[in-house]
KEZADO-214539 format. One record per residue (C-alpha): x, y, z; residue number from 0. Coordinates in pm, whole numbers. Each point is the difference from the previous one (the first is absolute). Last residue first. Layout:
# KEZADO-214539
+--------+--------+--------+-----+
:      X :      Y :      Z :   n :
+--------+--------+--------+-----+
:      X :      Y :      Z : NUM :
...
+--------+--------+--------+-----+
END
This chain:
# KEZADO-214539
+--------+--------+--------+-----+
:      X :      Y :      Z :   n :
+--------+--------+--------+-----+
:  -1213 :  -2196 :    290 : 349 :
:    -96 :     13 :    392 : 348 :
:    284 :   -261 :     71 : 347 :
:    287 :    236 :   -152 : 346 :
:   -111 :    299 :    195 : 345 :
:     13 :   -222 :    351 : 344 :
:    315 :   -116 :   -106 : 343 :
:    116 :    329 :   -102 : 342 :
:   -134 :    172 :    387 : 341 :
:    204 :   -309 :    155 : 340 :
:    340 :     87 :   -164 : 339 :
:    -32 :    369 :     71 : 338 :
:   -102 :    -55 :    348 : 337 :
:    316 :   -233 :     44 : 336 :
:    233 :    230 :   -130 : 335 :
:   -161 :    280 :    173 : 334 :
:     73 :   -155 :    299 : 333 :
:    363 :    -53 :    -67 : 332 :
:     20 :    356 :    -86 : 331 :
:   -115 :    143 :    327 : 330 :
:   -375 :    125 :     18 : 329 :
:   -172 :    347 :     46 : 328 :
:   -339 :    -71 :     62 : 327 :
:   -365 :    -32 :   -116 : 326 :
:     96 :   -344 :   -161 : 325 :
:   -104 :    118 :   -330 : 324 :
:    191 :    378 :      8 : 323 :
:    262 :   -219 :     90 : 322 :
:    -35 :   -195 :   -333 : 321 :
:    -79 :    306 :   -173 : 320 :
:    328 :    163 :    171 : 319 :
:    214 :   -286 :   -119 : 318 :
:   -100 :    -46 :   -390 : 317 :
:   -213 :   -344 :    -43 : 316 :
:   -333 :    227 :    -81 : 315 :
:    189 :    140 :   -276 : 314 :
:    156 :   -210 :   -229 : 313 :
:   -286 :   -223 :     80 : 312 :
:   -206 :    225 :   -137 : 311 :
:     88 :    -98 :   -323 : 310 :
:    -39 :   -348 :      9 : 309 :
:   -366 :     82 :    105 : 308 :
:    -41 :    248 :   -306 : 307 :
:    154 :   -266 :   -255 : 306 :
:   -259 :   -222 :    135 : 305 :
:     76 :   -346 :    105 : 304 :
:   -238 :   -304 :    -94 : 303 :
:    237 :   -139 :   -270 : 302 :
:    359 :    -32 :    -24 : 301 :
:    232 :    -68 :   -247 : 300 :
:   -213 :    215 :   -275 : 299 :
:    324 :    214 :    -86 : 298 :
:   -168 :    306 :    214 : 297 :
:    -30 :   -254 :    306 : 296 :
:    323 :   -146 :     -5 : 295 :
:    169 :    365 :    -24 : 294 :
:   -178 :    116 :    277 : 293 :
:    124 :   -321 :    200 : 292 :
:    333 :     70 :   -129 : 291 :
:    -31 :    372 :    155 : 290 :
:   -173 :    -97 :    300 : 289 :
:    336 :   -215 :    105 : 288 :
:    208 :    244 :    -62 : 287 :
:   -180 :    223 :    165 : 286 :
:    -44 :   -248 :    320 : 285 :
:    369 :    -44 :     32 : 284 :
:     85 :    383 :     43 : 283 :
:   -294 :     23 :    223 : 282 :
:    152 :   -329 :    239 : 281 :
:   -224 :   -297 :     44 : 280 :
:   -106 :   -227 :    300 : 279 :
:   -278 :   -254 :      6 : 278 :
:    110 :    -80 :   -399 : 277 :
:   -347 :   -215 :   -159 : 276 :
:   -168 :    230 :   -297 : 275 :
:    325 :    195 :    -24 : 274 :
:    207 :   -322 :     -4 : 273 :
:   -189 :   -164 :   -275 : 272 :
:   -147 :    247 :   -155 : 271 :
:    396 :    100 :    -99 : 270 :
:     91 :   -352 :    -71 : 269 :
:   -257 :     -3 :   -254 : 268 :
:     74 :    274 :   -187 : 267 :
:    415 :   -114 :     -9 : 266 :
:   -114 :   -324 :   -100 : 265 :
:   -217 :    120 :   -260 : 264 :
:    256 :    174 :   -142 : 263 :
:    228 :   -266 :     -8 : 262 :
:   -240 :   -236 :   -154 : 261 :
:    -64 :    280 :   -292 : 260 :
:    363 :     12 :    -73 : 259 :
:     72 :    158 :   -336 : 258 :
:   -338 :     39 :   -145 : 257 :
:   -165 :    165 :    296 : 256 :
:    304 :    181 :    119 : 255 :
:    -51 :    144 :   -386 : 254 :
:   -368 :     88 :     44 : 253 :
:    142 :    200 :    318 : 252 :
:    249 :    183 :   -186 : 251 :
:   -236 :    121 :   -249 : 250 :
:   -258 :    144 :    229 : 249 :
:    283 :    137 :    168 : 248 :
:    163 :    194 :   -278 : 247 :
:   -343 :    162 :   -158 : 246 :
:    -95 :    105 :    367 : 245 :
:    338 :    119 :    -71 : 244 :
:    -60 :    166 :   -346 : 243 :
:   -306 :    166 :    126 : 242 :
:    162 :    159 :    277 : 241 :
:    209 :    209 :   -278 : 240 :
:   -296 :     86 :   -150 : 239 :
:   -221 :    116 :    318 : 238 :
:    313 :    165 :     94 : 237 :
:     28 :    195 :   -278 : 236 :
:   -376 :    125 :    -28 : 235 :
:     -3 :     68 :    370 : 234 :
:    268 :    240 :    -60 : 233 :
:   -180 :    137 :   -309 : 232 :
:   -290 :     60 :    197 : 231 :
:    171 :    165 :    236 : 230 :
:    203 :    249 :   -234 : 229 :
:    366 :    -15 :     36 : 228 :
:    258 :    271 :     15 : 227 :
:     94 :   -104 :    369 : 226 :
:   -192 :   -258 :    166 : 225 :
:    301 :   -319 :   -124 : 224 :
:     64 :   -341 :    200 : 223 :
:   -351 :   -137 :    -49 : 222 :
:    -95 :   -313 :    213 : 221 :
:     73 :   -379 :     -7 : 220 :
:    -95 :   -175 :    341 : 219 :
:     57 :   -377 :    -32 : 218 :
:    -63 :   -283 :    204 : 217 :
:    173 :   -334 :    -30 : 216 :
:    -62 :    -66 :    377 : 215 :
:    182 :    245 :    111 : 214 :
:    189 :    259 :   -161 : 213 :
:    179 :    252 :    285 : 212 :
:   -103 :    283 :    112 : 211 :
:    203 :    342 :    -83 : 210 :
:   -300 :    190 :   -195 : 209 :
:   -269 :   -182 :     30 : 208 :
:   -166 :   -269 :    202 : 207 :
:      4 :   -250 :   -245 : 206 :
:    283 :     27 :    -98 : 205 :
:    183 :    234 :   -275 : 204 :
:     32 :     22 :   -382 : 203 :
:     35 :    380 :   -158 : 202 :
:   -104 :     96 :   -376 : 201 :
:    183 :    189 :   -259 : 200 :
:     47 :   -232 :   -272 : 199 :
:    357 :   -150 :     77 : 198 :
:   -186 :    -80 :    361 : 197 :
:   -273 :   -215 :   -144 : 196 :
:    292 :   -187 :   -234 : 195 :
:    197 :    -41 :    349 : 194 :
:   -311 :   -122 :    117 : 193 :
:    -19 :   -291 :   -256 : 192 :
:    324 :    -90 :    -28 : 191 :
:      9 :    -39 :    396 : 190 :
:   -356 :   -228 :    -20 : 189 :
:     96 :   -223 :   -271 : 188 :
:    164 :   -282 :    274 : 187 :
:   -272 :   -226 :   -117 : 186 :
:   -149 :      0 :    368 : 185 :
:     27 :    367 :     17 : 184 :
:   -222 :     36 :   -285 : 183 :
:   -243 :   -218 :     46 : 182 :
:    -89 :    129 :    355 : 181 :
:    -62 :    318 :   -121 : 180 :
:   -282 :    210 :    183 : 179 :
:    -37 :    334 :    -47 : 178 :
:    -45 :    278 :    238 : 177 :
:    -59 :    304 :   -282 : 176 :
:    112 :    396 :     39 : 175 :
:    -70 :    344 :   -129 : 174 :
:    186 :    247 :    202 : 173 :
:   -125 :    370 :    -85 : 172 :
:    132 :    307 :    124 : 171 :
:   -108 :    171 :   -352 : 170 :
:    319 :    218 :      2 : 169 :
:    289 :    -52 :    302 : 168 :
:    -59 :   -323 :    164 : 167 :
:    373 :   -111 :    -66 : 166 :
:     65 :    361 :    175 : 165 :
:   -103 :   -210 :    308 : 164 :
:   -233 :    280 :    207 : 163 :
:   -209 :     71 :   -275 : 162 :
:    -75 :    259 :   -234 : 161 :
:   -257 :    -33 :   -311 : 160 :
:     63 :    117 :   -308 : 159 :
:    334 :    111 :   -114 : 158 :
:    -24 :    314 :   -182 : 157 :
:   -362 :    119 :     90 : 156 :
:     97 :    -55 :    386 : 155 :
:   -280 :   -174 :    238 : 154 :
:     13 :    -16 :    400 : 153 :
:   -355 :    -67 :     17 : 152 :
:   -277 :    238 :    105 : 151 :
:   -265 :   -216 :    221 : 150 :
:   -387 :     -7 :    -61 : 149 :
:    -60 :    -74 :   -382 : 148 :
:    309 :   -163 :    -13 : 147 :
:   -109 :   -230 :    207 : 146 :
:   -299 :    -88 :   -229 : 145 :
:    249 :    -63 :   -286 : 144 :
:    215 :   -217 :    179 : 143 :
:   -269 :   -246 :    112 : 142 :
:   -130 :     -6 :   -346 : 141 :
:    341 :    -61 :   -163 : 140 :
:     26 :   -255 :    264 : 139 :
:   -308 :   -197 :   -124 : 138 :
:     41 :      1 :   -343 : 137 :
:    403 :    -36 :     16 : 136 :
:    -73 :   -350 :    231 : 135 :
:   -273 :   -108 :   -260 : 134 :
:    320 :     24 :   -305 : 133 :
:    205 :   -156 :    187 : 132 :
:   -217 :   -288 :     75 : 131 :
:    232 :   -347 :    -24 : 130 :
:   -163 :   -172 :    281 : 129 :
:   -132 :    112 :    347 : 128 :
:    -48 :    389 :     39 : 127 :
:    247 :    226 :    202 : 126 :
:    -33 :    388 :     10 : 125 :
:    232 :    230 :    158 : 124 :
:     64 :    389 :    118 : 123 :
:    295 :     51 :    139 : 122 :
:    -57 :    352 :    164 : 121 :
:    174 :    289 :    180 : 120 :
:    357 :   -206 :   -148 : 119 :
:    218 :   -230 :    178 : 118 :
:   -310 :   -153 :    210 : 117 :
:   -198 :    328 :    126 : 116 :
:   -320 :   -159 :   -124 : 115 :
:    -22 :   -321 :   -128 : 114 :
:   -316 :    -41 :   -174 : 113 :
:   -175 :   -353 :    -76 : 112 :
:   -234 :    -96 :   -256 : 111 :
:    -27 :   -432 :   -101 : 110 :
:   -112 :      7 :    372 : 109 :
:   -373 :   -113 :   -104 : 108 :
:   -123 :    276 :    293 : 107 :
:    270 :    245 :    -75 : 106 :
:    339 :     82 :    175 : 105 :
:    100 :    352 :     77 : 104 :
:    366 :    -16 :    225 : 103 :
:    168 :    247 :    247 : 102 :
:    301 :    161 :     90 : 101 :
:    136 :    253 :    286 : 100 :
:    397 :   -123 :   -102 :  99 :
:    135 :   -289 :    219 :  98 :
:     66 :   -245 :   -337 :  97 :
:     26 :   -343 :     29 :  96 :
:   -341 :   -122 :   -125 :  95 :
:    -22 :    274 :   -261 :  94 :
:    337 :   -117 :   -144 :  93 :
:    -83 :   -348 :      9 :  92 :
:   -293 :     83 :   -227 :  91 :
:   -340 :     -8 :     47 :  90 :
:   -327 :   -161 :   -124 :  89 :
:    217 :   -297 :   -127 :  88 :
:   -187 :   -237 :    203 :  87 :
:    282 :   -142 :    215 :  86 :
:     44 :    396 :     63 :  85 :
:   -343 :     84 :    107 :  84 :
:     53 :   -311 :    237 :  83 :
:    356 :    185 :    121 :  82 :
:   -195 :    289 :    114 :  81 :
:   -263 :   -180 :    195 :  80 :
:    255 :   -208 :    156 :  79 :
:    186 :    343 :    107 :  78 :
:   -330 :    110 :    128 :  77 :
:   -175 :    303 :   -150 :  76 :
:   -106 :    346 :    105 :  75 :
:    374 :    113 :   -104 :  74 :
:   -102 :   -110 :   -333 :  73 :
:   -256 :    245 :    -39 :  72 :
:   -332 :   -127 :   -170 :  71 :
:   -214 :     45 :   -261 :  70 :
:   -214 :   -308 :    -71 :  69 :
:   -260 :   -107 :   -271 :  68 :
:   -381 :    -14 :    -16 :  67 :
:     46 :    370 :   -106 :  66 :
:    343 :    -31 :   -156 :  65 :
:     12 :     35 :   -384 :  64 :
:   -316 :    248 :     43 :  63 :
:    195 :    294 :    129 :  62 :
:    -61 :    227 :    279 :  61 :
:    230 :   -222 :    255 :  60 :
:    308 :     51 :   -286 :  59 :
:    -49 :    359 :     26 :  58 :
:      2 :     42 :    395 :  57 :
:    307 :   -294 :    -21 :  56 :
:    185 :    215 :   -240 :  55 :
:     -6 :    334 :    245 :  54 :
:     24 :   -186 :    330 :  53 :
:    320 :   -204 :   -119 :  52 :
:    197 :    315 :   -173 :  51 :
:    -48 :    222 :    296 :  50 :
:    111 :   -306 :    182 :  49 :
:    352 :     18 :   -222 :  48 :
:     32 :    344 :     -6 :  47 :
:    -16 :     24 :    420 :  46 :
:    199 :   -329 :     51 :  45 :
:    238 :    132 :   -261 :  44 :
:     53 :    -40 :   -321 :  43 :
:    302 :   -136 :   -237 :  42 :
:    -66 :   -314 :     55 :  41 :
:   -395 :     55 :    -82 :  40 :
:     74 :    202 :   -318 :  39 :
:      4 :    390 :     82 :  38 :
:   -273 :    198 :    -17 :  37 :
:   -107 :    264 :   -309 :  36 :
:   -237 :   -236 :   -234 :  35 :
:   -113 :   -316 :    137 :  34 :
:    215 :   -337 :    -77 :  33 :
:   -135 :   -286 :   -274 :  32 :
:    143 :   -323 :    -60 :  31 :
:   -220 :   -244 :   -214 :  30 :
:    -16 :   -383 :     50 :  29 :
:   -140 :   -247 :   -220 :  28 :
:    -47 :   -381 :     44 :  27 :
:    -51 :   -318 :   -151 :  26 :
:    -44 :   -362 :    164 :  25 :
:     40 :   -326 :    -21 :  24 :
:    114 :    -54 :   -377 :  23 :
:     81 :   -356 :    -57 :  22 :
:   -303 :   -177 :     32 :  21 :
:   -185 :    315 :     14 :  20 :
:     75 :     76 :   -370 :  19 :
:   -291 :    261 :    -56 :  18 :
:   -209 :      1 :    341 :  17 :
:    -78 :   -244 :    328 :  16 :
:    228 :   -107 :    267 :  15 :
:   -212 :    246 :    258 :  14 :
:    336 :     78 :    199 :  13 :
:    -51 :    342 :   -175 :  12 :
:   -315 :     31 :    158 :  11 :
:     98 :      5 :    364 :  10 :
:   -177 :   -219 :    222 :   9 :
:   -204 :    170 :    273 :   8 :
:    124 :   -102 :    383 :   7 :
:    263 :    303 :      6 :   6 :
:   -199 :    246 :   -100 :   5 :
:   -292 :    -51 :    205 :   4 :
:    282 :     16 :    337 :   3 :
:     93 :    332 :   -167 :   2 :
:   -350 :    116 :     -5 :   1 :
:   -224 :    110 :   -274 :   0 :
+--------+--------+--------+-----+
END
């Protein structure tokens, strides 16, 4: 499968479909892992660091996770390639920025991707739309197990196994879910809430990670902890402790509902309103905006949109996808205007 493939097939964790979609979007697992006997990628040299490249990628092109899917070098790719894969969480910022011999695995469905030579040899990740946690350690525990079949990794009896970040250090897993929580923030709950979250172990960022800011109401709750914990019973934790705030929000919004159910529909509305008719539109604007119009939908506000569509949006809206669009690089106030006309265009085909 080609890059250019890649980029015009939907990813399935934008499906909007799965346990708790309408406040869930998506769940994920990642897994560091770093071959036995060579230095971690910033660490390595050119020479270490490509023997590490050629080695995973001749293992990860004999699998079955990526036969209709892509291998690739990043230094093959375009900067507006490599800030798409980013807009679609199939890389990190880190990978983008980084000038070490590096490369990515992504599979056909994209809810499998494979960071090689990122911070560690390998970040191996799954995404699936919904709260799955359970379906992402299924599939990545396979993934990991056939690699380990082919490469030796860096493993120590005491502490499990070793990573780059000594935060890493034991199963190398980060479990984490994008959640929405609209209902939350707008009953000023939201800071009580994640400073509960935190008190139990767990880390908040944006929606891009580590270091990105929170927009539009979104969420990313992961596992603090890899050391001297099994990773089932991380999973197990989290999946409890994210219970409570799908829990939260699902509360919160019945109460906007009894409280002020005018004002809340005027705040819905008014979002459709300009997204469906703005002819210019910042991204910071427009996830605001998708996130009330989200939130309309899964409160039965709105009819006719699909959570999957709404999700996209997220996406598709980004800069590079826009440019990636319009076949070339544009300035901001372009994209501003292509962004506005792509959502009323979207909005009109509901």
């Amino acid at each position: 499968m080609s890059l250019n493939n890649i980029l015009n097939t939907k990813c399935e964790w934008l499906s909007g479909d799965g346990p708790d979609c309408d406040i869930v979007l998506s769940s994920r697992i990642r897994l560091a892992r770093n071959l036995k006997g060579i230095p971690f990628p910033n660490a390595g040299d050119y020479r270490s660091n490509n023997e590490v490249l050629e080695k995973i990628f001749r293992v990860l092109r004999k699998t079955s996770f990526f036969k209709k899917g892509l291998v690739a070098k990043l230094s093959e790719m375009s900067d507006l390639e490599k800030q798409i894969l980013l807009e679609r969480h199939l890389i990190s910022k880190e990978h983008l920025i980084n000038r070490i011999e590096s490369g990515v695995a992504i599979s056909e469905k994209q809810d499998l991707s494979i960071m090689v030579n990122e911070e560690d040899h390998m970040r191996i990740q799954v995404l699936k739309s919904g709260f799955r946690l359970d379906d992402c350690w299924e599939l990545i525990d396979n993934v990991d197990s056939e690699l380990e079949q082919h490469l030796d990794f860096a493993y120590s009896p005491a502490v499990g196994y070793l990573t780059a970040c000594p935060t890493n250090v034991g199963t190398g897993m980060r479990a984490s879910i994008m959640l929405h929580l609209p209902g939350l923030v707008l009953m000023e709950l939201i800071n009580k809430v994640m400073q509960a979250v935190i008190k139990l172990g767990m880390t908040v960022r944006g929606f891009y990670g580590e270091g990105s800011e929170v927009l539009g109401n979104l969420f990313q709750i992961s596992n603090q902890v890899t050391l001297g914990k099994s990773e089932k019973e991380i999973i197990s934790n989290l999946n409890r402790v994210l219970n409570l705030v799908v829990e939260h929000e699902r509360n919160s919004r019945q109460l906007m509902r009894q409280k002020n159910e005018a004002r809340l529909q005027d705040r819905i509305g008014r979002a459709y309103g300009i997204l469906a008719n703005a002819h210019i539109i910042s991204s910071k604007e427009t996830i605001s905006l998708i996130s009330a119009l989200r939130m309309g939908m899964d409160m039965g506000y709105i009819n006719g949109i699909g959570g999957g569509s709404i999700n996209e949006l997220f996406i598709v809206t980004q800069p590079a996808h826009l440019q990636q669009s319009a076949g070339e690089l544009l300035d901001a106030e372009t994209r501003d205007i292509l962004r506005a006309k792509l959502i009323r265009e979207r909005l009109k085909q509901k």
